[in-house]
C-alpha positions in Angstrom: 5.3 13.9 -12.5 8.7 15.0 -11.1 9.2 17.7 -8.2 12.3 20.0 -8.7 13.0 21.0 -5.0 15.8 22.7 -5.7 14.4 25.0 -8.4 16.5 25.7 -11.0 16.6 21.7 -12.5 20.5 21.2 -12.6 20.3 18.3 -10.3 20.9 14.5 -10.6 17.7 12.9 -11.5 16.6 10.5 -8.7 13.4 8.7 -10.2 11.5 7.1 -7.1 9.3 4.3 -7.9 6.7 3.1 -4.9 3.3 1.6 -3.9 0.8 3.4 -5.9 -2.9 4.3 -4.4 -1.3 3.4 -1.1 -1.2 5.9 1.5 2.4 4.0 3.1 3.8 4.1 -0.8 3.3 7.8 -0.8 4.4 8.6 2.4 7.9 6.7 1.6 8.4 8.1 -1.7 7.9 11.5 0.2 10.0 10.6 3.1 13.0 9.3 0.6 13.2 12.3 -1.0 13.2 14.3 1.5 16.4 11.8 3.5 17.9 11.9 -0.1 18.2 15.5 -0.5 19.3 16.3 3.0 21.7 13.6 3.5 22.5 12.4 -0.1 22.9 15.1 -2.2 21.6 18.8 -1.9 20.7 19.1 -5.8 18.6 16.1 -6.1 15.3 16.5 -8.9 12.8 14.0 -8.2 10.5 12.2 -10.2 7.9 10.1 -8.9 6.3 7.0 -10.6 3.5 4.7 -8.8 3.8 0.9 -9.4 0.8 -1.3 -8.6 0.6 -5.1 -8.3 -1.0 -6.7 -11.8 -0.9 -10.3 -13.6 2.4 -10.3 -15.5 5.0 -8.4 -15.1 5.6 -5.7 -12.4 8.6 -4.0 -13.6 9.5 -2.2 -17.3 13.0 -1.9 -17.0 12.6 0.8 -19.7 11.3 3.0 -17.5 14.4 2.6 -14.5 15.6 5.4 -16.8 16.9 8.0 -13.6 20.2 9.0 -13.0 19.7 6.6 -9.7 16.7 4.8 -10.0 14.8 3.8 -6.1 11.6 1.6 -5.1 10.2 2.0 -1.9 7.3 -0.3 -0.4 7.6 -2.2 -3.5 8.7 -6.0 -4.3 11.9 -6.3 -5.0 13.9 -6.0 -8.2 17.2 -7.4 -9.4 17.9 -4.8 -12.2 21.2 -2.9 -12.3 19.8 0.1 -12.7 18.2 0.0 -9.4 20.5 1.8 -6.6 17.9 2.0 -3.7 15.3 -0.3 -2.0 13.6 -0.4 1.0 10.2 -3.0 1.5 9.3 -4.4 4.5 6.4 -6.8 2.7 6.7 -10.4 3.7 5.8 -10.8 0.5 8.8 -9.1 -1.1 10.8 -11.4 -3.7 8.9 -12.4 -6.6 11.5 -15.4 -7.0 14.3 -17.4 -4.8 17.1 -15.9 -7.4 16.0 -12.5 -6.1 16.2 -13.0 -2.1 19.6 -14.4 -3.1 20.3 -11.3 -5.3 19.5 -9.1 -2.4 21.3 -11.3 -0.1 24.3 -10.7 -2.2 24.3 -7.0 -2.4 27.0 -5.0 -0.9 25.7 -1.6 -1.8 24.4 -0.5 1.9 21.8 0.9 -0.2 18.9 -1.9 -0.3 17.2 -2.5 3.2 14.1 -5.3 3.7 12.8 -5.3 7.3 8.8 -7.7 7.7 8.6 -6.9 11.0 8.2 -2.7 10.3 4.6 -1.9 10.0 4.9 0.3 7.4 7.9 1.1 5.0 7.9 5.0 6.0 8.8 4.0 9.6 11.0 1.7 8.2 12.0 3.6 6.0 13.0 6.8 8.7 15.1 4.1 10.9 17.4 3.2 8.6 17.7 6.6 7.6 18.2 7.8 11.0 20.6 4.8 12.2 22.7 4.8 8.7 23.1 8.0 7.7 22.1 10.7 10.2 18.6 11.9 8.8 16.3 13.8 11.0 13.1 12.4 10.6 11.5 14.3 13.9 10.3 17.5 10.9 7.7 14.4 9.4 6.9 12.8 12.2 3.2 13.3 11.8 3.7 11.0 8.7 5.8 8.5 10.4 3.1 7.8 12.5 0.3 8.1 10.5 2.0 6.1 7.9 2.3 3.2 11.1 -1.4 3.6 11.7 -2.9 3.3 8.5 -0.7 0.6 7.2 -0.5 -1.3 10.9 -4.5 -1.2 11.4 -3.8 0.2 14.7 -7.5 2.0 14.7 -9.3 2.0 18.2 -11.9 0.2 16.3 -13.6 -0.4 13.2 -16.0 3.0 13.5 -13.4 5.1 13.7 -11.5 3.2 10.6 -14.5 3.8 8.5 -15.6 7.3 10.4 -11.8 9.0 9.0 -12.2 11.8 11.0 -8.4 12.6 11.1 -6.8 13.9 8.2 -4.8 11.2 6.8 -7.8 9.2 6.6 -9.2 11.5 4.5 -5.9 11.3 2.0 -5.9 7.9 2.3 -8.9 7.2 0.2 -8.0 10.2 -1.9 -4.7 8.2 -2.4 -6.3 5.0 -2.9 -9.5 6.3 -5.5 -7.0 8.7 -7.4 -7.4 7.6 -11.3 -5.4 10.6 -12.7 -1.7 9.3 -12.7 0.0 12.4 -11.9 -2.0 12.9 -8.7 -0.2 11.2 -6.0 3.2 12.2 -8.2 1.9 15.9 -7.1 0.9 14.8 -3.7 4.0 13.5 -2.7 6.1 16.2 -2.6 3.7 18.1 0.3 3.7 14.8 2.0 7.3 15.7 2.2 7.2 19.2 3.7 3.5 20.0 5.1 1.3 19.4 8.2 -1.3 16.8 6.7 -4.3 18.7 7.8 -2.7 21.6 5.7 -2.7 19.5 2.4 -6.2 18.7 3.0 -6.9 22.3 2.0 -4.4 22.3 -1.5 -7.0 22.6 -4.1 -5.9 19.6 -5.7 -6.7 17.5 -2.8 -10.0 20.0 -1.2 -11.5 19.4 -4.9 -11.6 15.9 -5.2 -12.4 15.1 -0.9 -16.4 16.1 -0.9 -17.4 13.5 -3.9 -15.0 10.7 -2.8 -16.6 11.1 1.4 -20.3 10.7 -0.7 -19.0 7.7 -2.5 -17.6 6.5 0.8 -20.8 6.3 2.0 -22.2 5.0 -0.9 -20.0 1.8 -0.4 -20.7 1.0 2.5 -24.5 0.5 1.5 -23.4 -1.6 -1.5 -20.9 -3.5 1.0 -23.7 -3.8 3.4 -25.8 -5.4 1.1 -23.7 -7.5 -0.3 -21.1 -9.1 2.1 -22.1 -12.7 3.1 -20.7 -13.7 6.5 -20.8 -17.7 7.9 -17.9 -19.5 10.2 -15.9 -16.3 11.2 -15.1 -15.0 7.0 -16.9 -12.6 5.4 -16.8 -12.8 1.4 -18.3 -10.0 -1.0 -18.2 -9.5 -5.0 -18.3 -6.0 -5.8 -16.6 -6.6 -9.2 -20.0 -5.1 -11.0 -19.1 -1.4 -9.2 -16.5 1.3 -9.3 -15.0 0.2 -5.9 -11.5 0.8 -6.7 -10.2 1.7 -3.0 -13.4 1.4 -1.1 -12.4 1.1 2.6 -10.9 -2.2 3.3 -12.3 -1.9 7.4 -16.2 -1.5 5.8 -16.7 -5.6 6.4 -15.0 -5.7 10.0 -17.6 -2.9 10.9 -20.7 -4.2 9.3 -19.4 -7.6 11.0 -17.3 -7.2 14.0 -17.4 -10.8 14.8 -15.5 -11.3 12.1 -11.9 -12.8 11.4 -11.4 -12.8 8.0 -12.7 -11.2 5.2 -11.7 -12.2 0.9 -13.3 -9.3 -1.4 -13.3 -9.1 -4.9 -13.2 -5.7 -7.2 -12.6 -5.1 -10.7 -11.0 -1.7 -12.1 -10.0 -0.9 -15.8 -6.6 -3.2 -15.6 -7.0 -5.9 -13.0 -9.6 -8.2 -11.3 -8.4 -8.1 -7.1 -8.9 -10.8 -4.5 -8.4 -8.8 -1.1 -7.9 -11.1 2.0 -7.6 -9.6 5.0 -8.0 -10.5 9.2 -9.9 -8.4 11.3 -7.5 -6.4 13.6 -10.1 -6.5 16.2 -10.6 -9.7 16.2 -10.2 -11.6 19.8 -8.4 -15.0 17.7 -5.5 -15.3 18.5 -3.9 -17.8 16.1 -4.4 -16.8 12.6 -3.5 -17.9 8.9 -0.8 -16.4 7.5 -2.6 -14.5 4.7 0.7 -13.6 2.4 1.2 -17.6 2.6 -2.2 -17.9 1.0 -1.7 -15.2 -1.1 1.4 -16.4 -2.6 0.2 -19.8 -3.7 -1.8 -17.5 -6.1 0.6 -15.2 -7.5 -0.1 -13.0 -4.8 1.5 -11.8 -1.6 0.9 -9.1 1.3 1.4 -9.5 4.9 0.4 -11.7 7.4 -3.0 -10.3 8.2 -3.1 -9.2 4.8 -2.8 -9.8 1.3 -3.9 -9.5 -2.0 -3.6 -11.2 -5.5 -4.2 -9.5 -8.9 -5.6 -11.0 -11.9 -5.8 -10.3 -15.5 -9.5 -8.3 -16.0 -10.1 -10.4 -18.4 -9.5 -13.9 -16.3 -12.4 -12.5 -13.7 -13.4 -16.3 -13.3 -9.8 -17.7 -12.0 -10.2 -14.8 -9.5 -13.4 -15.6 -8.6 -12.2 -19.3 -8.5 -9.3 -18.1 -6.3 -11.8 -16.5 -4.0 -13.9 -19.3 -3.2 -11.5 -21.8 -2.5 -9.5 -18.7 -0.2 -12.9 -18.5 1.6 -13.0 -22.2 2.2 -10.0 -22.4 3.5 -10.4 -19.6 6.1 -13.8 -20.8 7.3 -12.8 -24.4 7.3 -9.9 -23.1 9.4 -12.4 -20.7 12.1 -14.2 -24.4 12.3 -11.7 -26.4 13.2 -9.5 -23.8 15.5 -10.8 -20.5 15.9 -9.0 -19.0 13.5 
């Protein structure tokens, strides 16, 4: 899991921790360590390791275990042993004692910004303002990373169609089971044209049966998503849907404002809520409000929360009164 870009493995160990099967996540990681090395220090080894959002506890402080540890799109954490941050969730502090740790800190090291998009671009701004990085050599990236995490698609066909290349790593990104996957990925993110790593073999392998599952899902989703007062609700939580495109329910119902999903993989049961970015409403919930009153958090168009597998019914409970709440809301306002 770590990439030596120095080759010879004499460097300080910089251990990046970001948003796992998440294309933004990747793209930060990548972008840090690439800002680190050039403006930081020349010799730096990296090591990557993905965090996802789960019941309990996010964080093992056991393994913050780098010379300089750094989270990127990630909530925040008040350990020592954490030099670097950079989120720009709404979402981002688990408690008030951490906002008012970060608040605190006098590093110049930890940066939270809601109103980026995506942490990449984020991510490159402060890089760029603070300490004289170049980010023009990723910029592909930076954009992309924008686009995907923004929902800034022309429409919902071309969300789900993922003609262009980081679509494609997206849902490689988001399906990937084998754990040192993305840690592999992230270093071409770093250095290559995104159409290029499309042809690595261990992306080109794994593309052909994720596009037939793709459209696989959005069968299943077809069949089961249940649409009434402006919200869409499906259960998928009997299928391998880990990472199924979250823009299949806008374009099976572009009349759509909201949508609340539920999936199941091997460690969590997941209640998606999300707005449709086409949609003409122009006052909307705040989702990461919802969210939050859950466990959960996200954005304001959208959030998630993540239950224990084995507490599928609380999620499912979660879920209906989420989808009660939003319709009740397209009733009585539009949204």
């Amino acid at each position: 899991m770590s990439s030596r870009h120095n080759g010879n493995g004499s460097g300080l160990r910089i251990k990046v921790f970001y948003h796992d099967k998440c294309f933004d996540g990747a793209c930060s990681a990548a972008l840090f360590s690439r800002f680190y090395q050039e403006r930081i220090r020349e010799d730096a080894e990296f090591v990557f390791s993905g965090l996802l959002h789960r019941a309990g506890a996010l964080f093992d402080e056991s393994k913050f275990d780098g010379d300089e540890n750094a989270i990127v799109d990630f909530k925040y954490s008040s350990s020592p042993k954490i030099a670097w941050w950079f989120d720009h969730h709404e979402s981002a502090f688990l408690t008030p004692a951490d906002a008012e740790h970060f608040e605190q800190d006098q590093s110049n090291r930890k940066f939270y910004d809601p109103s980026f998009r995506s942490c990449t671009k984020f991510l490159a701004t402060v890089a760029e303002q603070r300490f004289g990085f170049n980010p023009a050599p990723v910029a592909e990236v930076v954009e992309w990373a924008d686009i995907i995490d923004g929902a800034l698609y022309q429409n919902a066909k071309t969300a789900v169609e993922m003609k262009a290349p980081a679509m494609k790593l997206t849902m490689v990104i988001e399906a990937a089971r084998d754990h040192d996957f993305v840690p592999r990925l992230i270093p071409l993110l770093a250095s290559k044209a995104l159409a290029q790593i499309l042809e690595e073999p261990v992306v080109a392998s794994v593309l052909p049966p994720l596009l037939e599952r793709h459209k696989a899902s959005i069968e299943i989703l077809r069949q089961r998503t249940e649409f009434k007062d402006g919200t869409i609700f499906f259960d998928v939580t009997d299928h391998e849907l880990e990472g199924y495109n979250k823009f299949i329910p806008y374009y099976l119902h572009p009349e759509s404002v909201y949508s609340v999903g539920l999936s199941k993989s091997s460690f969590r049961t997941k209640v998606s809520v999300g707005s449709n970015p086409w949609a003409k409403t122009e006052r909307l919930v705040n989702l990461a409000k919802i969210c939050e009153r859950y466990g959960g958090g996200g954005h304001a168009r959208v959030g998630a929360i993540s239950f224990d597998v084995k507490h599928e019914d609380a999620a499912r409970q979660a879920a209906s009164e989420i989808v009660a709440e939003l319709r009740a809301s397209v009733r009585n306002n539009g949204g």
